[in-house]
Structures are given as C-alpha cells and as structure tokens.
C-alpha positions as a Markdown table, in Angstrom:
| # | Residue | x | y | z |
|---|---|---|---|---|
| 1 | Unk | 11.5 | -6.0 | -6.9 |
| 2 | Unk | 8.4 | -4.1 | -6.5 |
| 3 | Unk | 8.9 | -2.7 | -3.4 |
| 4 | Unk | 7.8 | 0.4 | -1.2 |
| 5 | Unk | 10.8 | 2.4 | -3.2 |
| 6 | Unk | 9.1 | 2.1 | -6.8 |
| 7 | Unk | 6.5 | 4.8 | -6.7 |
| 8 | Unk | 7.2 | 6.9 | -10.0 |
| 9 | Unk | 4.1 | 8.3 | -11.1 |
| 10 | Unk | 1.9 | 6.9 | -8.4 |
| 11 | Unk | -0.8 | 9.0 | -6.8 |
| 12 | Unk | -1.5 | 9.5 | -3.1 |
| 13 | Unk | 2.1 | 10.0 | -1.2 |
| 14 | Unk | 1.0 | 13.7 | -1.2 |
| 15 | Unk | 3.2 | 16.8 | -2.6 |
| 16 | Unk | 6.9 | 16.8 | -3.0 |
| 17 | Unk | 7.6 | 20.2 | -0.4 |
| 18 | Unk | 11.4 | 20.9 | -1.0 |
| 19 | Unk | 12.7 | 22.8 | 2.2 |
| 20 | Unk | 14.7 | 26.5 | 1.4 |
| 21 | Unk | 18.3 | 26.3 | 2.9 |
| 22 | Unk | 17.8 | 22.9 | 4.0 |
| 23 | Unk | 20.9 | 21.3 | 5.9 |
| 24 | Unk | 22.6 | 18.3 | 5.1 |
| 25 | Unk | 21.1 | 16.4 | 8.5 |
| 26 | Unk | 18.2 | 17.7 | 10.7 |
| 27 | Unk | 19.9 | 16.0 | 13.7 |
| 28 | Unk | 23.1 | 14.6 | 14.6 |
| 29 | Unk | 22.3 | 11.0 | 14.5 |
| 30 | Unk | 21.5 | 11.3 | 10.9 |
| 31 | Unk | 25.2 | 12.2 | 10.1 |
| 32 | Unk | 26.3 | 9.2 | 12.3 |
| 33 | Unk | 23.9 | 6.8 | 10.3 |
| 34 | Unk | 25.6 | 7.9 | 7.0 |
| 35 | Unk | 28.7 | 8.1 | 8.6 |
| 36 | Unk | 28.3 | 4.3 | 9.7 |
| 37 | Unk | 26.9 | 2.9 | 6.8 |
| 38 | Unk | 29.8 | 4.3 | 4.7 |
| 39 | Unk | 32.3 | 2.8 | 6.7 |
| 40 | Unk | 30.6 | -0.3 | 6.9 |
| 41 | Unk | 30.5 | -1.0 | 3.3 |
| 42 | Unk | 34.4 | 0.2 | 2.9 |
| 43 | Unk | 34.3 | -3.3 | 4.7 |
| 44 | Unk | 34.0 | -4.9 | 1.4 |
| 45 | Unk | 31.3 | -7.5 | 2.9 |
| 46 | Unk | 28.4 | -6.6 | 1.1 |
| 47 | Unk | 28.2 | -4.6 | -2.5 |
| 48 | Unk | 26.6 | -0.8 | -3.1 |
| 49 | Unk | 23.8 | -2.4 | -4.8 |
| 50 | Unk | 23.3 | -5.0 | -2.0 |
| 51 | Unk | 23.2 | -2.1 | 0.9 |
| 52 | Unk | 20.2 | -0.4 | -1.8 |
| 53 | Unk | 18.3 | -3.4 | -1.7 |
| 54 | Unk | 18.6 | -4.1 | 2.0 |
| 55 | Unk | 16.7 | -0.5 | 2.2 |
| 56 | Unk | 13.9 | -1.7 | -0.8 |
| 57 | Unk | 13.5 | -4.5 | 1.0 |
| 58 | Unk | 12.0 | -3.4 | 4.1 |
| 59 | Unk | 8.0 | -3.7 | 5.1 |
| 60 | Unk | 5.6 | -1.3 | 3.4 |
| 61 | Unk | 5.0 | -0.5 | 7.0 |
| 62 | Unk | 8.5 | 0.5 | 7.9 |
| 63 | Unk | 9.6 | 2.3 | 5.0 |
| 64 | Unk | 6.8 | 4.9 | 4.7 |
| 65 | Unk | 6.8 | 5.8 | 8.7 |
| 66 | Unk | 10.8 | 6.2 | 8.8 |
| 67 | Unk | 12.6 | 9.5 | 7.6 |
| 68 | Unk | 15.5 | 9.6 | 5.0 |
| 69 | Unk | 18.3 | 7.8 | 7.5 |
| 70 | Unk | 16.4 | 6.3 | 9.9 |
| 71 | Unk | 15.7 | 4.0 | 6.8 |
| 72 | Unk | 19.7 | 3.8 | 5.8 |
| 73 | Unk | 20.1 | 2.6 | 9.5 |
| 74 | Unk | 17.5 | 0.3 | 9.9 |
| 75 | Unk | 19.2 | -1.7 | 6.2 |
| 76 | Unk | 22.4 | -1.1 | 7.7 |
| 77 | Unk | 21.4 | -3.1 | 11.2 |
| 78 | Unk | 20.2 | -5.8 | 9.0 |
| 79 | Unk | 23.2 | -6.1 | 6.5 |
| 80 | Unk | 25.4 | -6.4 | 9.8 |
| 81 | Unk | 23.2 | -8.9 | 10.9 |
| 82 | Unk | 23.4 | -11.1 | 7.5 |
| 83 | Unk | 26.8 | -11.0 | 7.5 |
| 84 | Unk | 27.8 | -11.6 | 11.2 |
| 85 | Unk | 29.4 | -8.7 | 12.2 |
| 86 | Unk | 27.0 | -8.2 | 14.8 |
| 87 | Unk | 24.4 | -10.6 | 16.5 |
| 88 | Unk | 20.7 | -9.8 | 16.9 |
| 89 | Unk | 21.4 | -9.9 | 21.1 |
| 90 | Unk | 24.1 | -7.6 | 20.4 |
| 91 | Unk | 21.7 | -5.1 | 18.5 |
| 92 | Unk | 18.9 | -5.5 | 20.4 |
| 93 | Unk | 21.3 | -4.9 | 23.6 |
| 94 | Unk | 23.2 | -2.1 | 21.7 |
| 95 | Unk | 26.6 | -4.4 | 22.4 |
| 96 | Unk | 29.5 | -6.1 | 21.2 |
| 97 | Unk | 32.7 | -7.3 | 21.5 |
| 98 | Unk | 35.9 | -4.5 | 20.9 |
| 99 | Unk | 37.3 | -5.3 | 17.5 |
| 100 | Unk | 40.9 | -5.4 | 16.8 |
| 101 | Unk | 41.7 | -2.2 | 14.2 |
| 102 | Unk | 40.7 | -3.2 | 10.6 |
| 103 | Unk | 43.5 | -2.7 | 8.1 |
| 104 | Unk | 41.6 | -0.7 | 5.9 |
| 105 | Unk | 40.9 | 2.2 | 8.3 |
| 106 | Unk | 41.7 | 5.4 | 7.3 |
| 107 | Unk | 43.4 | 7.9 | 9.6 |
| 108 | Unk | 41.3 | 10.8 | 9.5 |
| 109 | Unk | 43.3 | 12.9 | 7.0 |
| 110 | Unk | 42.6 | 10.4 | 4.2 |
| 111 | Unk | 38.8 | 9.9 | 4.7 |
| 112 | Unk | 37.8 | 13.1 | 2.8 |
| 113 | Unk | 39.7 | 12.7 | 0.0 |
| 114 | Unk | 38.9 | 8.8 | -0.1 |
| 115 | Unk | 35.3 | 9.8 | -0.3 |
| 116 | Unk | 35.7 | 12.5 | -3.0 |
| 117 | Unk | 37.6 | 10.1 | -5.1 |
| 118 | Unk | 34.4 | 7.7 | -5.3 |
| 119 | Unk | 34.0 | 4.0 | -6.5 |
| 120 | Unk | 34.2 | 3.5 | -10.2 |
| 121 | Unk | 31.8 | 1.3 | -11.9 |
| 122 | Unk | 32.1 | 1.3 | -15.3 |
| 123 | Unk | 33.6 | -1.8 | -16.4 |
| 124 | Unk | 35.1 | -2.8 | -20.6 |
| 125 | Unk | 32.8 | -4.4 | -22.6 |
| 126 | Unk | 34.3 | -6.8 | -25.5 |
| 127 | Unk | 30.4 | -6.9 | -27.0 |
| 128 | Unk | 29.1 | -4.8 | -29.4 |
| 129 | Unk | 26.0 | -3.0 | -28.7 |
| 130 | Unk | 22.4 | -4.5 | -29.3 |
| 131 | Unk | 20.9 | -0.9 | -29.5 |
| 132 | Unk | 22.3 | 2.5 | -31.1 |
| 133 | Unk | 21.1 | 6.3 | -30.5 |
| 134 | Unk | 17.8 | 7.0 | -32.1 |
| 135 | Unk | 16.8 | 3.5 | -32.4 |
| 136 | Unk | 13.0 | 2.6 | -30.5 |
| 137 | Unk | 13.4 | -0.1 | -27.8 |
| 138 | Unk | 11.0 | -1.4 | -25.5 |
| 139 | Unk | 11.3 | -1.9 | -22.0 |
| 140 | Unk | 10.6 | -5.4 | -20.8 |
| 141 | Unk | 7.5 | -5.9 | -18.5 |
| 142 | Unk | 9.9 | -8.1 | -15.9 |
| 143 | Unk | 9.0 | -7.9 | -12.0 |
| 144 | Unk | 12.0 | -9.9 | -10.6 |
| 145 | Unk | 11.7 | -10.5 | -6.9 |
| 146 | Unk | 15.4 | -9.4 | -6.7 |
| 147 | Unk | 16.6 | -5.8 | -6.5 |
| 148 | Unk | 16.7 | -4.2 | -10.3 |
| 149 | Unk | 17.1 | -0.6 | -11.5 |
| 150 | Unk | 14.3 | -0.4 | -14.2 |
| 151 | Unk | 11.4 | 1.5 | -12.6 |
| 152 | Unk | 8.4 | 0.0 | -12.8 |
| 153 | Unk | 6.5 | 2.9 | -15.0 |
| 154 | Unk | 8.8 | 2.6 | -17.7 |
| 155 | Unk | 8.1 | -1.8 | -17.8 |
| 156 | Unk | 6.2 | -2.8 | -21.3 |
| 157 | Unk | 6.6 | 1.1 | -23.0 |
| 158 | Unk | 8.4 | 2.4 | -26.0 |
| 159 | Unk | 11.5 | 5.3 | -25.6 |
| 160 | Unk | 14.1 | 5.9 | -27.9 |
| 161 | Unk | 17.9 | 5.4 | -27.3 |
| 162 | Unk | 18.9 | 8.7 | -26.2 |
| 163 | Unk | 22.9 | 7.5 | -25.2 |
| 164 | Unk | 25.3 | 4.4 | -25.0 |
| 165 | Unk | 26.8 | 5.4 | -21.9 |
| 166 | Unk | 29.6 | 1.6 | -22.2 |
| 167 | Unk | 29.6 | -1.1 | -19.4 |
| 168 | Unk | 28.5 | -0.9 | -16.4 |
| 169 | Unk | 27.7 | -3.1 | -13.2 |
| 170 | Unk | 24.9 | -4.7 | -13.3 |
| 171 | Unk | 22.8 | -4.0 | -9.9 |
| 172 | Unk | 20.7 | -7.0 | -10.7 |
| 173 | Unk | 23.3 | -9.5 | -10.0 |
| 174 | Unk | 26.0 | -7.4 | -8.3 |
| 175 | Unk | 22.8 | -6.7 | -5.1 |
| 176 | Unk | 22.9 | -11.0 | -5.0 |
| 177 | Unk | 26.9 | -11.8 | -4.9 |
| 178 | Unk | 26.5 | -13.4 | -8.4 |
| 179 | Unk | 29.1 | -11.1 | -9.7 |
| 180 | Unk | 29.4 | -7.6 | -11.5 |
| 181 | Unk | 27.8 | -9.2 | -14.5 |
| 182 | Unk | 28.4 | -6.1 | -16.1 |
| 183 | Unk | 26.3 | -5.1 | -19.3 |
| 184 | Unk | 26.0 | -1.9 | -21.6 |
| 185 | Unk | 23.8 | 0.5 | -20.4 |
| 186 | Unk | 22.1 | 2.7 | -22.4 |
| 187 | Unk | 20.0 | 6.4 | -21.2 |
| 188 | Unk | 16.3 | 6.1 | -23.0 |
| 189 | Unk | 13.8 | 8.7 | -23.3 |
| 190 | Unk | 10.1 | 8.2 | -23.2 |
| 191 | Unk | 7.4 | 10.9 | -23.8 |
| 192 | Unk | 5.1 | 11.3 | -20.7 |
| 193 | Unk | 2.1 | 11.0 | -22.2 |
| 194 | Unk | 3.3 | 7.0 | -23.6 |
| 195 | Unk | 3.7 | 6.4 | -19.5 |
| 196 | Unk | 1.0 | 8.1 | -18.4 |
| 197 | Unk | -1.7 | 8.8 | -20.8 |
| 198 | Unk | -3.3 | 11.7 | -22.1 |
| 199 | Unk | -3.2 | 13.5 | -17.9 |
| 200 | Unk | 0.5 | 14.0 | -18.7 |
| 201 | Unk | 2.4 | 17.2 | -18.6 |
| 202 | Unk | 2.3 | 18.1 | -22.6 |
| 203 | Unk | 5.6 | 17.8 | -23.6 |
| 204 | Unk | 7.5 | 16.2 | -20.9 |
| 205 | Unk | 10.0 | 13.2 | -21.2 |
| 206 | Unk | 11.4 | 10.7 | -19.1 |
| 207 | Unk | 15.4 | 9.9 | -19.4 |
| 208 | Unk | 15.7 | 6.5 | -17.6 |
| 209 | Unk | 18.9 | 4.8 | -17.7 |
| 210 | Unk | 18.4 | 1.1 | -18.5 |
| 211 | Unk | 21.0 | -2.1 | -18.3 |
| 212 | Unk | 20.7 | -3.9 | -22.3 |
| 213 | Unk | 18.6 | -7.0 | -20.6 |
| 214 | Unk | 16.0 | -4.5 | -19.5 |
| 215 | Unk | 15.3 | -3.9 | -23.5 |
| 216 | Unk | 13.9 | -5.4 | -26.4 |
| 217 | Unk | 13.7 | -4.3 | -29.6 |
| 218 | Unk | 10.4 | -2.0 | -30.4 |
C-alpha cells in the first residue's frame, strides 16, 4: 500500500539528524511498548508482516505526529483489538480481565536467548529462478492496497540482479493470513540517477530487495 511509511526520495520531511550516543529508548515506556509488542506476537495470533502493516496502516495524521514507538504501540492496541484479546472498553478504560498463564511463556532466563535466536524465514523453493545475477529486470508499477515490500521509487524502473538470495516469505500474502506464499527473492540495484533523474548523487545506487512477482523482465 501507499501509505505514510513509503517516503524514499520524497522531499519535504526535512533532514535526517542522527543523535551521537543515542540510547536505545528516550523513556521508559518506549522499552515497555517494544517489550509488549514482542510478546504479543510470540502469541502466534497475527504474523511479523501483519504487525508491519498494522503500523503502515495508520492515518497520515497519526503517523507523522507520533515518535518511533508511540507508533509500534498504537498498531499494537489495534492488532489486540482485531483479534479479541482486548476490547475497545477495555483499552479505552486501560482494563481487562487476569488471564490464566499462557503456555508459551518464557521464564525470564530463556527470553534473551529466545530473542537472540530470531525467527527464520527463508523457506525451500522447488522452482527454478525466473531471473539470474547480472540480468536487467524491471520493477512492476503495482500499488496494491495491501501491505507489500517494494518501495514505491523503485515501481516501473530498470536495476540489475545483483543476488538470488532463495525463498523467502512473502510479506504480501503472509501481512493477510493467506499463507507464507513464499517466493524467490532476489537483491536489485538501480543507479540513482534512473530513480531520480539527473538531481541525483553521481554515482550512487540503490540495492532493494525484491520478491520475483515484483519483477518483470527488462
């Protein structure tokens, strides 16, 4: 979808101003958000790619005016709200219900080494690949109105297959509960200037890591 998320190489959100020594949270709330989204999805109720899109999806208004985690929390009170674990009353009241202990809690020993061990995603593929390294592709010019990965400067231009990085989930159904639907996925390079015109930083190139559906032959 084109949402407030899909900004790459637009003009006017001012200057990127990257803090020296910055911490991981500014406050402790923001360490709670993360905290509870994570343990949330270990739920298994909703997918990684459906938690991303809950964020894309919010207002213009919303997503622009929030910091980093306030706008993790606000997709997080709307994925619990989709999927019953919490009513709107209850949010709005900041109540619920005690819930009997969930059998895939952790004890607090196993929770760092749970997190450093990660969620694979790579999946086997029995096709063979529709594109190979150095070969030009385009990138389709699709603007679903569900959550994809292929940013929206890149849609209609020519790169080059830089990689075959094998199977992989694919975000686009995985972020709907239509399955992994898991494709190839491929890293592509395009030169700045094809994206952005002649205004482009000479000699800069763009690696974007595109699903095969997202590409068409050049």
């Amino acid at each position: 979808m084109n949402g407030p998320q899909d900004v790459g190489g637009m003009m006017g959100f001012g200057p990127v101003r990257p803090e020296a020594d910055e911490p991981a949270f500014h406050a402790p709330w923001e360490g709670r958000a993360l905290g509870l989204t994570l343990c949330a999805g270990a739920l298994g109720r909703w997918t990684l790619d459906e938690s991303r899109h809950a964020r894309e999806s919010l207002s213009p208004a919303i997503y622009y005016n929030a910091s980093y985690y306030e706008i993790w929390l606000r997709a997080l009170e709307a994925l619990l709200v989709k999927h019953g674990l919490v009513s709107a009353k209850e949010l709005a009241e900041g109540t619920s219900p005690e819930a009997p202990p969930h059998p895939k809690r952790l004890p607090p020993e196993r929770v760092e080494p749970a997190m450093k061990a990660g969620t694979p995603y790579d999946r086997p593929l029995a096709t063979t690949p529709r594109f190979r390294p150095g070969e030009k592709v385009r990138a389709r010019n699709i603007h679903p109105r569900g959550h994809t990965r292929l940013p929206r400067y890149v849609r209609g231009h020519v790169g080059v297959i830089e990689a075959d990085r094998g199977g992989f989930v694919l975000p686009d159904a995985s972020a709907h509960e239509l399955g992994e639907g898991a494709e190839r996925l491929y890293t592509v390079v395009f030169e700045a200037e094809t994206l952005w015109g002649p205004d482009a930083e000479p000699g800069t190139q763009i690696s974007v890591d595109a699903w095969e559906s997202y590409l068409e032959p050049a």
